[in-house]
N, C-alpha and C positions, 0 to 999 in steps of 0.2 A: 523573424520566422522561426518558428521549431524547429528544432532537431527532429523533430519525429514525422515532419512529410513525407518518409518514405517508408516507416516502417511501423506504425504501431497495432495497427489490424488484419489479422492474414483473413482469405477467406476460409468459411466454416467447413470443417471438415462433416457429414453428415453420413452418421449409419444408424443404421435401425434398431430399432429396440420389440421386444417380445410383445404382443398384443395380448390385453387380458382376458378372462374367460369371459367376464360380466364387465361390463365398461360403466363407469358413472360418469359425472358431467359434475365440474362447476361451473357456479354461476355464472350467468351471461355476464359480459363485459367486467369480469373482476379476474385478475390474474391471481392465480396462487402457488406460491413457491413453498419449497420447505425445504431449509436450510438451517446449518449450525449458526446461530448467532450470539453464541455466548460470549466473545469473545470481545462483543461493547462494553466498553467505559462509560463512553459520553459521545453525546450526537449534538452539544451546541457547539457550531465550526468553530470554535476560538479553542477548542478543548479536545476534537473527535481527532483519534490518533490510531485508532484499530482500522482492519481492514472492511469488516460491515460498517462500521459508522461513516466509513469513506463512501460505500455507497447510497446512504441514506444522505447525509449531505449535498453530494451529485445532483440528486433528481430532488433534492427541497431546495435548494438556493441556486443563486448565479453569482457568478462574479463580471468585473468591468469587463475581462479577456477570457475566453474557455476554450477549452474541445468540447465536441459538442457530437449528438447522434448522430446525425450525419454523415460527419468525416471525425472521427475520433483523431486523424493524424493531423488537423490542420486547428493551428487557432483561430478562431474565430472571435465573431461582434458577440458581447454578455449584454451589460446594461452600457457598455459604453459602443457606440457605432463607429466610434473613428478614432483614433490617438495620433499625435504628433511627438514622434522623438528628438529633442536637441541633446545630442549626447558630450558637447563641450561642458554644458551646462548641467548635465546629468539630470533632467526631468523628461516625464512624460505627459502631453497635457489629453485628458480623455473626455471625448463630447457624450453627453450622459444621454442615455435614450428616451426622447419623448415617449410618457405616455405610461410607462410600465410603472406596473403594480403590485404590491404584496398581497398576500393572501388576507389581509386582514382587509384590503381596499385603500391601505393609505397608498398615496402618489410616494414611488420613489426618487428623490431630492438625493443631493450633492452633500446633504449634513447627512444622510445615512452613510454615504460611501467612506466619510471625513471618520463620522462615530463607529463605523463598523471597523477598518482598519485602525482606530486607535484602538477600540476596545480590545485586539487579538493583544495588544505590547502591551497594554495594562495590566490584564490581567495576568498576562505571562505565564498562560499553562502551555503544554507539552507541545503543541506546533507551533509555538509563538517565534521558536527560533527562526523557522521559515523568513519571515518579514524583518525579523530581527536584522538579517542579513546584509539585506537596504538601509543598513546604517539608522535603524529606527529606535525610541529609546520612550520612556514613558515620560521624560521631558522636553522631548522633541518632537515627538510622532504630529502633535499639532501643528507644528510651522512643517516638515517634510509632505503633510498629506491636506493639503488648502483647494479650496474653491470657491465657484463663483454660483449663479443661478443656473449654470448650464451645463460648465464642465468643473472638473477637476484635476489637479498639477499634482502630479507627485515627485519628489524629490528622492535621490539615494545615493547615498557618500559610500561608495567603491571601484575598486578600478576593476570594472567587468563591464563587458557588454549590455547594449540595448533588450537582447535576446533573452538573455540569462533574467532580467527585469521582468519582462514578459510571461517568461516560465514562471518565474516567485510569483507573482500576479495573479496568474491562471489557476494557483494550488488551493485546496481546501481553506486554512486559514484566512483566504482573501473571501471568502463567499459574504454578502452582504445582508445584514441581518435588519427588519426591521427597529431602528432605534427607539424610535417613539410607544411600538408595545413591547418590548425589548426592558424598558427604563422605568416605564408604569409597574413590571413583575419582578422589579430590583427586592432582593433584600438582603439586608446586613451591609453594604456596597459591593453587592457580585457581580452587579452591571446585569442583571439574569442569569447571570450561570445556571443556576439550578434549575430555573422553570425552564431555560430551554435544553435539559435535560432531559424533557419531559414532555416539551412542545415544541410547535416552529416558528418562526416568521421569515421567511424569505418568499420569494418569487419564482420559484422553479416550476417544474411542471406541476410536480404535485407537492401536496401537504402533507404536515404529521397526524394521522388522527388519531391513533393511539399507540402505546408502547407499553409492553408489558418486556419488563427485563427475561430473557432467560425464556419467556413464551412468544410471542407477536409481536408484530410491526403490522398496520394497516396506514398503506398511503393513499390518500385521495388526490382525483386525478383534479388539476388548474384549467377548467374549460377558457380561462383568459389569457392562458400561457402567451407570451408575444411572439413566440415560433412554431404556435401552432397546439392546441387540444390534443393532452393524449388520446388514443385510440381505446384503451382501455378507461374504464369510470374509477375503478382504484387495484391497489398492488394488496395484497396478502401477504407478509411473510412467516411462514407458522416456524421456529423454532422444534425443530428436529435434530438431534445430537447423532442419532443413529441411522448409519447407509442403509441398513438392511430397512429400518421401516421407510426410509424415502422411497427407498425402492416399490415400498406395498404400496405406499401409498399413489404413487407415481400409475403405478399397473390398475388399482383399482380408481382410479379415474379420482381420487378426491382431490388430487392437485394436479397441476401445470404441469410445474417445474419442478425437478429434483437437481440440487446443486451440489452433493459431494458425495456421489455414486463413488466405490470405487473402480477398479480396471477390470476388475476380477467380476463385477456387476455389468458392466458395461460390456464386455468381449462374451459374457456368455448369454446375451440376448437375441432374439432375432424378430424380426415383424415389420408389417409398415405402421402401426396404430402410433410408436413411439420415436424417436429420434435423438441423437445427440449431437451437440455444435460441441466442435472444438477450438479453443480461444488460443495462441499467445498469449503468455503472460511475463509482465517483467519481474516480477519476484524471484528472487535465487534463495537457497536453502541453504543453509550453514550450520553445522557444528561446532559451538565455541566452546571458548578456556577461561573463565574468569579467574585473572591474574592475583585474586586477593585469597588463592588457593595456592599452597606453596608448591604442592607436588606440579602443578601445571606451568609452570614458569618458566622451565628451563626450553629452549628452541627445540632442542631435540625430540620432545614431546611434540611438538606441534609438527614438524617436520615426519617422525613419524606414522603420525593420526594422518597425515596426506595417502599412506599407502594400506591404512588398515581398513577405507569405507569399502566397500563391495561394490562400486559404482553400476557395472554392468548387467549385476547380479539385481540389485533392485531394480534398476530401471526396465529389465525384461522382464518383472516380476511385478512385485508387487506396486509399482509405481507406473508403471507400463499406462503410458498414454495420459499421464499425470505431469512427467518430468521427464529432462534429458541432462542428462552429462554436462555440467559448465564449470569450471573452476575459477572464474573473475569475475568480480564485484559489479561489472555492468554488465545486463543482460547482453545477450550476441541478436543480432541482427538493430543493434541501434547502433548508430556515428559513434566512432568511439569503444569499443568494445572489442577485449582483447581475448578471443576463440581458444588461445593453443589449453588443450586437457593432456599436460606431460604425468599425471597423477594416475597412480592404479593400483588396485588390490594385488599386496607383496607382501604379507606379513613376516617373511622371512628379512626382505629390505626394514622395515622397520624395527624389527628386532635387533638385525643389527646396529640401528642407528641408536639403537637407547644403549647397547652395551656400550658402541664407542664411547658416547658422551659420559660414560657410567652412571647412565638411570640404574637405579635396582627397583627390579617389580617383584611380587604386582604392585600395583598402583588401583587404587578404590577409589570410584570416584562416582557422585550419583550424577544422575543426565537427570533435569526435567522436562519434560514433553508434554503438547495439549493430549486430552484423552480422547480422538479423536482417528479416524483414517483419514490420510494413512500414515500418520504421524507416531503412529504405537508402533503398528507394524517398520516401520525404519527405525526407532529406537530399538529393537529388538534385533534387528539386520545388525546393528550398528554393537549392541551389547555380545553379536555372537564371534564378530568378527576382531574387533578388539581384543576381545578375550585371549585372540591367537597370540598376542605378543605380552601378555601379562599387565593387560587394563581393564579393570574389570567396571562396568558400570552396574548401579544400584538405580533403575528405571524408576521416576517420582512422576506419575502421570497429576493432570490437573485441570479443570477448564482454562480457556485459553486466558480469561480476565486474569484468574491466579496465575498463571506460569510468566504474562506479560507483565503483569504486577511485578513478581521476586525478580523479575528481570531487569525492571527500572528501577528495583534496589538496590541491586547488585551485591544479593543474598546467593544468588545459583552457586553450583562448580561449573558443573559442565551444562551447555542448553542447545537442543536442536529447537533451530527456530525460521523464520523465512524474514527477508526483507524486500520490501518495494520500494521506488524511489517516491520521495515526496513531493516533488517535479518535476517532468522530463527535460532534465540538462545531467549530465554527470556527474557536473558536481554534488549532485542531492546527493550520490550513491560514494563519491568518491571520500565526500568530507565525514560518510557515516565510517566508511572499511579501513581509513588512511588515516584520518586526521583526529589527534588527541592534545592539545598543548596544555590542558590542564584538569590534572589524574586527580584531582583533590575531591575528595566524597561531595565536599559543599558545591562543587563546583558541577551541578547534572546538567548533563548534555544528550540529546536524544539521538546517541550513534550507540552503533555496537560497538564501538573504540572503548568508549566510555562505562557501557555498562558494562563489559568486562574489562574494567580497571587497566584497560592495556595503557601503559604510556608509551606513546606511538614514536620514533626517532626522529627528531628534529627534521633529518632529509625527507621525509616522506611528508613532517608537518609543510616545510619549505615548497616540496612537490607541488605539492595539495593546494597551495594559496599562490603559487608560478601558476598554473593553470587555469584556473578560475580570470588570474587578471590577462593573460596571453588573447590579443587582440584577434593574431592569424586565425581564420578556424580550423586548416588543415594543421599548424602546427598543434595549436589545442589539442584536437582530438590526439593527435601522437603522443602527446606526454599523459593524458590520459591512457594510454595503451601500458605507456611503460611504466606509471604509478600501478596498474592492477597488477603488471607482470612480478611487479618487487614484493606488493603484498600476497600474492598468489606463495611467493617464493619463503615467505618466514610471516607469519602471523598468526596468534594466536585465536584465529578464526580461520576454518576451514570451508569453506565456500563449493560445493557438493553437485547440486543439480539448478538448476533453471525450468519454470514452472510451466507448466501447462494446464488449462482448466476444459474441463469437459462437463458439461451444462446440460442434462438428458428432460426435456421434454417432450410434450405433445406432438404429435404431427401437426397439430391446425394450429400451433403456436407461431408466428414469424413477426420480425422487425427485432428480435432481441439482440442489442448491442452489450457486447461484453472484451472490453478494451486492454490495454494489456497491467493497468491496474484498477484497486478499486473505484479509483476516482475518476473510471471510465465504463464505470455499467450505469443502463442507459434503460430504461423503460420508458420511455416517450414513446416509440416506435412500434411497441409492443400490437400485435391484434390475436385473434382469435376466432378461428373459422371451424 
């Protein structure tokens, strides 16, 4: 069962938005968003590691286990209806769902489920660690992942729970890819990489129908879907970098949905023509220190920077209805999640803390940031406030592709940036903020441990893998508490606010599902009145 049946979806907060002078209309039955989406790499699920591509993933493929529109907090049946866990034996055997189909109309078979999850560890791009996890290996992944005509066994070599299994399961990486057109659009041996960079096969609701990087997304709706026809005939997402024109566009009727209004858009509206839901979100915000920067190395820097953000000051400001105040690696209101905020704006305290340790400032140091709201505006909160104790930041704005880029290089100094878990268990979150046991360049791991070169102390590596296998689940979750409290306490990541998403469309907009990450928006449900 999830951790998250009690808490991944609040209900929508709903306030009104300003009605236009001249009202237009799109299309019947075609939804249309406009949103920043620059921030895609790659949408074939063995590769999609940004936050849009997590939701274009979502609504094209399935996997055997999901959350699902409906109840975003409960797993549900994918392409498998039923699984049996022997957990002496550490497999699970999954009965594969009669009848379901890919968009191309091939029948989905037990060799797609066998070649979809080998091909994530073959290929071994960026969520491959995911599965990785399960003791999966590009010489083993075929005897771990077997079946028969009906179902399939999956095996995994670790001491964790059935649950934890399930979670890995349910995440992006696991999404089941048509093999057979998948293998036809191989070249070089990319297994597809490329063309499904470009296109889909899966069995979701809807399809890829086109992608233009940096412009559109257009999804077409799966009338075959086996949970049901979306309600809408396809999705639009028109690529808008700027609030202010979502905002036109939103008012003059040529779209739906505007997805990164800021607070400042949103609190000065009024009307019933428009509306905004408010989401939960589990992503937390953080300001890091890449350790392969000398001046940032020393604790007392880090320790300081806890007293120098402005926490109350943005959050009433310019983040106001974006974010709240959180200073630990797992969001608060999931199992697990350690609430106390002992941190606050003292730059007087932090000052002192560099002289004792004898920092001599200033200290120079460039932040890169997306160029985007409200991510400028906080790097600017963040450069005025610093400033007070002799840290001066050099603001490197960027599209998100680049700033996520230099980040998996681990070229930044300093980076405000967000993270969400990559399956709801803790450890997705814990093993990203806690756990580093090998600092070596060659060695890339897709945690913020890692990409800021932290070599993380043995006890917190030891923490970090105690918990994971800890059978109890109340004691679990407690050692989870006390690993966030220790890295709250000295890391060079500062860990700032906890996310909230505000989603301003239509009034005759409703069914839209927006979970508390990306791998939980949901347009199946979508209508249009």
């Amino acid at each position: 069962m999830s951790l998250l049946r009690s808490t991944l979806l609040a209900t929508a907060l709903v306030l009104p938005l300003a009605a236009p002078a001249v009202w237009a209309e799109t299309p019947d039955g075609v939804l249309v968003v406009a949103q920043n989406i620059d921030d895609i790499v790659a949408i074939d699920p063995a590769q999609a590691y940004e936050f849009t591509s997590g939701e274009l993933v979502t609504n094209i493929y399935d996997r055997l286990v999901q959350y699902d529109a409906e109840d975003p907090t409960v797993m549900a049946a994918g392409l498998a209806t039923e699984w049996a866990v022997d957990a002496e034996a550490k497999t699970i055997t999954f009965t594969l769902r009669e009848g379901a189909t890919f968009h191309s109309g091939n029948p989905v078979t037990t060799a797609d489920v066998v070649g979809s999850l080998a091909r994530v560890i073959k290929l071994n791009l960026t969520p491959a660690f995911i599965l990785v996890q399960l003791g999966w290996t590009p010489e083993n992944v075929e005897q771990m992942v077997t079946a028969d005509d009906k179902s399939v066994t999956i095996k995994y070599d670790g001491d964790f729970s059935s649950a934890f299994v399930l979670n890995v399961l349910a995440s992006r990486p696991a999404s089941i890819v048509d093999m057979k057109t998948v293998m036809e659009n191989e070249v070089d041996g990319d297994m597809g990489n490329a063309w499904l960079n470009e296109n889909s096969a899966g069995t979701g609701p809807f399809s890829l129908q086109s992608y233009r990087p940096a412009e559109l997304v257009r999804l077409k709706a799966n009338p075959d879907y086996f949970k049901g026809a979306p309600k809408v005939k396809s999705v639009i997402v028109q690529h808008v970098a700027e609030a202010a024109t979502q905002q036109l566009l939103l008012e003059s009727g040529d779209v739906d949905m505007a997805k990164n209004l800021t607070p400042d858009q949103v609190a000065g509206m009024s009307g019933d023509a428009l509306k905004v839901e408010t989401f939960p979100q589990a992503a937390v915000h953080f300001l890091s220190f890449n350790q392969k920067t000398e001046s940032l190395t020393p604790p007392a820097v880090w320790e300081a920077s806890r007293y120098l953000v402005d926490y109350e000051g943005m959050t009433s400001t310019i983040i106001a209805g974006q974010m709240d105040v959180h200073q630990a690696f797992w969001p608060k209101g999931f199992p697990g999640s350690y609430d106390e905020t002992p941190f606050g704006y003292d730059p007087e305290k932090a000052k002192s803390i560099l002289a004792d340790a004898g920092i001599e400032t200033p200290i120079t140091v460039t932040l890169d940031v997306i160029n985007a709201a409200p991510f400028t505006d906080m790097a600017q909160s963040l450069q005025a406030s610093f400033a007070d104790a002799g840290i001066n930041f050099e603001i490197l704005p960027g599209t998100g592709a680049q700033v996520i880029t230099k980040y998996r290089d681990r070229t930044h100094q300093a980076m405000l940036l967000y993270w969400g878990p990559d399956f709801m268990d803790p450890h997705s979150n814990a093993k990203a903020f806690a756990y580093n046991s090998d600092n070596s360049d060659g060695n890339y791991a897709a945690t913020t441990t890692w990409r800021n070169a932290w070599a993380v102390p043995d006890e917190l590596n030891e923490l970090t893998k105690s918990a994971l296998t800890e059978a109890d689940p109340d004691k679990r979750l407690t050692m989870y508490q006390d690993l966030q409290q220790k890295v709250q306490e000295s890391s060079p990541i500062v860990i700032m606010f906890q996310a909230s998403y505000q989603v301003a469309m239509d009034s005759g907009v409703t069914g839209y599902v927006n979970g508390a990450t990306s791998d939980f928006v949901f347009y199946r449900l979508v209508d249009k009145n």
